[in-house]
C-alpha positions as CSV (number, residue, x, y, z in Angstrom):
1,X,-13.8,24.4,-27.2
2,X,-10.6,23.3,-28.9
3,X,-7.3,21.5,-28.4
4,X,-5.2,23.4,-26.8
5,X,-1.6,21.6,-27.7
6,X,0.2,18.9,-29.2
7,X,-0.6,17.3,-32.9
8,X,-4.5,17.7,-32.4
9,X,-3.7,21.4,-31.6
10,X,-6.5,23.7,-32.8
11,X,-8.6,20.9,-33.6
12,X,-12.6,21.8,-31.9
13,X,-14.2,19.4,-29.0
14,X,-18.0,19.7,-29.2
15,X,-19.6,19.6,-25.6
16,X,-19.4,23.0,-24.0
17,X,-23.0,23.0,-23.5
18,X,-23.9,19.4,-21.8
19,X,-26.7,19.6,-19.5
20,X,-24.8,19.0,-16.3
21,X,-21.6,19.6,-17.0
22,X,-19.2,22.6,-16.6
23,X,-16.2,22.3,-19.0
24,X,-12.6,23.4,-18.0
25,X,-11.9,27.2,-18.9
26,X,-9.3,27.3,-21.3
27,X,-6.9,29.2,-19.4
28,X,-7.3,26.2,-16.5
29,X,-6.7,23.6,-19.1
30,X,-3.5,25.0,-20.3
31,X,-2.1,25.5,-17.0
32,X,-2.7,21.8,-16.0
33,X,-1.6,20.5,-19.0
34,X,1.8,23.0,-18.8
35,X,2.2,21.3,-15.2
36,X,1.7,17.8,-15.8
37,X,3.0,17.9,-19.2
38,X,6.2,15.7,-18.0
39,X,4.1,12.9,-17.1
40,X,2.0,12.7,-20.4
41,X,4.2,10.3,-22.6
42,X,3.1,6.9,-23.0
43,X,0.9,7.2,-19.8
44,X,-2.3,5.6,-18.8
45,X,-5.6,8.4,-18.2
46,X,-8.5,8.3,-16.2
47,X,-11.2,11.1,-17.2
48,X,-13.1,9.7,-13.9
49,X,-16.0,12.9,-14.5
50,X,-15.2,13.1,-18.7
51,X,-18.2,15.6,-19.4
52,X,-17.5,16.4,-23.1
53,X,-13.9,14.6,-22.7
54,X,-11.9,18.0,-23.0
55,X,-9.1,17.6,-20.6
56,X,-8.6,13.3,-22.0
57,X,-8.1,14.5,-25.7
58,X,-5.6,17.6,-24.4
59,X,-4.0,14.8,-22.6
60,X,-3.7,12.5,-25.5
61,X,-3.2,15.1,-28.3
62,X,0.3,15.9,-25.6
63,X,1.3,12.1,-25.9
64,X,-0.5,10.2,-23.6
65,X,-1.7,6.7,-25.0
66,X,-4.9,5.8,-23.5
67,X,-7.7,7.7,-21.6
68,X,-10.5,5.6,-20.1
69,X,-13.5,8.4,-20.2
70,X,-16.2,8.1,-17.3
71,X,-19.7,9.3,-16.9
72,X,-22.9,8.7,-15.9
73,X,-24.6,11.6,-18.3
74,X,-25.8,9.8,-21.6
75,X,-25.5,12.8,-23.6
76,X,-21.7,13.4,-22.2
77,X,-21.7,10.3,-23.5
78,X,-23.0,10.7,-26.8
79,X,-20.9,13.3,-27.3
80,X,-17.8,11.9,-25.9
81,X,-18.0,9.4,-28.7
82,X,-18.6,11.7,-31.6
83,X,-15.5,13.4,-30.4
84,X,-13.4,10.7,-30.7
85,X,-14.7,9.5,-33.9
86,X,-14.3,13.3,-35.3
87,X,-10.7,13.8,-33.5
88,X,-9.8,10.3,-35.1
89,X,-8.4,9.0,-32.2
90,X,-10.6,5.6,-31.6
91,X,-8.1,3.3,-30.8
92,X,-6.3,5.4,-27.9
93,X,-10.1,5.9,-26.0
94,X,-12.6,3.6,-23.9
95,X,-15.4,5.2,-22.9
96,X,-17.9,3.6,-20.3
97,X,-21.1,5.5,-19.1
98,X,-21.5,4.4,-15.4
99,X,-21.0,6.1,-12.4
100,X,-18.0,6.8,-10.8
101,X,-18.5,4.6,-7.7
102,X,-19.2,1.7,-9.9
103,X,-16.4,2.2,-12.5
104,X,-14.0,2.6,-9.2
105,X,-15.2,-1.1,-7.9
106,X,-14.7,-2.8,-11.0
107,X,-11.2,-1.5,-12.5
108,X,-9.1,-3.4,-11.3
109,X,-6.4,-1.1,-13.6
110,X,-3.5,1.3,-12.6
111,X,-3.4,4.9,-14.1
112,X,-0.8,7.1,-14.6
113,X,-2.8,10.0,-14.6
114,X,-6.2,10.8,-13.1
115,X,-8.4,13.2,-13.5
116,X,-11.2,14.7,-11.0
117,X,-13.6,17.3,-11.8
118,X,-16.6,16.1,-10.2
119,X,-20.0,18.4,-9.9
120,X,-18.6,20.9,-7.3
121,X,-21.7,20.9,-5.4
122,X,-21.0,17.1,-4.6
123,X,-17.9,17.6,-2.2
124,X,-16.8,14.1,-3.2
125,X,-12.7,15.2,-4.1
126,X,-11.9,13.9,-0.7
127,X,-13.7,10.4,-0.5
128,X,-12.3,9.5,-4.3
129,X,-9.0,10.0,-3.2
130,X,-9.2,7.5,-0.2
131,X,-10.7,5.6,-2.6
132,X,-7.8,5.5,-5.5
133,X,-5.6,5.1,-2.6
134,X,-7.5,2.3,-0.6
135,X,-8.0,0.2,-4.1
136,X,-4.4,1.5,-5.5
137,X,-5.2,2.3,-9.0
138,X,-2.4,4.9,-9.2
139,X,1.2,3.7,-10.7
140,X,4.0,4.5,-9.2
141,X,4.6,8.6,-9.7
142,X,1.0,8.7,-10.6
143,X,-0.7,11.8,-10.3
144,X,-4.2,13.0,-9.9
145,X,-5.4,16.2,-10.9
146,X,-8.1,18.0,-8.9
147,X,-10.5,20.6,-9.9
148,X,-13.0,21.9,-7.7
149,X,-14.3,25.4,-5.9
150,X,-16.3,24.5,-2.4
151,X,-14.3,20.9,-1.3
152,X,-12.0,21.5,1.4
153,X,-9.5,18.7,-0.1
154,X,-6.9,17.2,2.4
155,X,-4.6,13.7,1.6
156,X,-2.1,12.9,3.7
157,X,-1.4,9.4,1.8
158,X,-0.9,11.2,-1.1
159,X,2.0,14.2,-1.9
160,X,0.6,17.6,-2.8
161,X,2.9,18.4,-5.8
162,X,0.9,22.0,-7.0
163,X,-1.7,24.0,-5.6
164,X,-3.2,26.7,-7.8
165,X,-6.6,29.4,-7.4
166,X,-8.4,30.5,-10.8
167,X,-10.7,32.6,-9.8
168,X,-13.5,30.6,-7.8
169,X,-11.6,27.4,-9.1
170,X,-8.7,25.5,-7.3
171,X,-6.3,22.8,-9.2
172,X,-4.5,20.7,-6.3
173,X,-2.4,18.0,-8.2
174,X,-0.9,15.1,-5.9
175,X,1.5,12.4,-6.5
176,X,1.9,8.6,-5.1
């Protein structure tokens, strides 16, 4: 895998290969990026499912200033750390390996950008999004970007702002 844009362009992300884990096609990752590309300067991430922390640097290598990187998978982890370090990028990244439930209960900080690409198999898109909602961790003109193939996802607190089908795959991004 590899940057896709911005000043760490070209640069590789080790990680495709996490037990676990199913990295972002390329293709997919551009396309989100290209959408929410307006939103990236300055703003706040949350990688709430990182895996290898693909779509978090894309997001910082395109101008955003922080990404907080979440997962429960020790390698992901591991490996999430050693991209950083590699990518040099240290003091724009906190990483915390927890679960998502208990990362949600304990932040008590607002995101500009969030994004969800749980295990597909979990059908959890819907409950996270009550979630950011109930506990409002989005800022205002937040967005939160949704990957997933079997969830049936449905927000009505939330604006559906692009809905797009890759393959198997569907990207819903909403807004606050």
């Amino acid at each position: 895998m590899r940057i896709l844009r911005g000043y760490l362009k070209g640069k590789n992300v080790k990680g495709f290969n996490i037990d676990g884990t199913r990295p972002t096609m390329d293709r997919v990752k551009e396309s989100i990026i290209n959408s929410i590309y307006a939103y990236l300067e300055n703003s706040i991430c949350l990688d709430l499912f990182a895996g290898s922390g693909n779509l978090g640097f894309e997001a910082i290598s395109n101008g955003s200033s922080k990404c907080y990187f979440i997962d429960n998978n020790k390698k992901a982890i591991n490996i999430i750390n050693d991209n950083i370090k590699a990518l040099g990028i240290e003091s724009k990244c906190e990483v915390f390996n927890m679960d998502y439930r208990s990362f949600m209960e304990k932040t008590s900080k607002k995101y500009d950008i969030i994004f969800l690409d749980p295990p597909y198999k979990d059908k959890i898109i819907n409950d996270i999004l009550n979630k950011i909602v109930e506990k409002d961790l989005l800022n205002e003109n937040g967005i939160v970007i949704c990957e997933y193939e079997f969830d049936d996802i449905n927000n009505d607190k939330l604006e559906l702002i692009k809905e797009k089908r890759y393959g198997s795959k569907y990207v819903k991004i909403y807004k606050k």
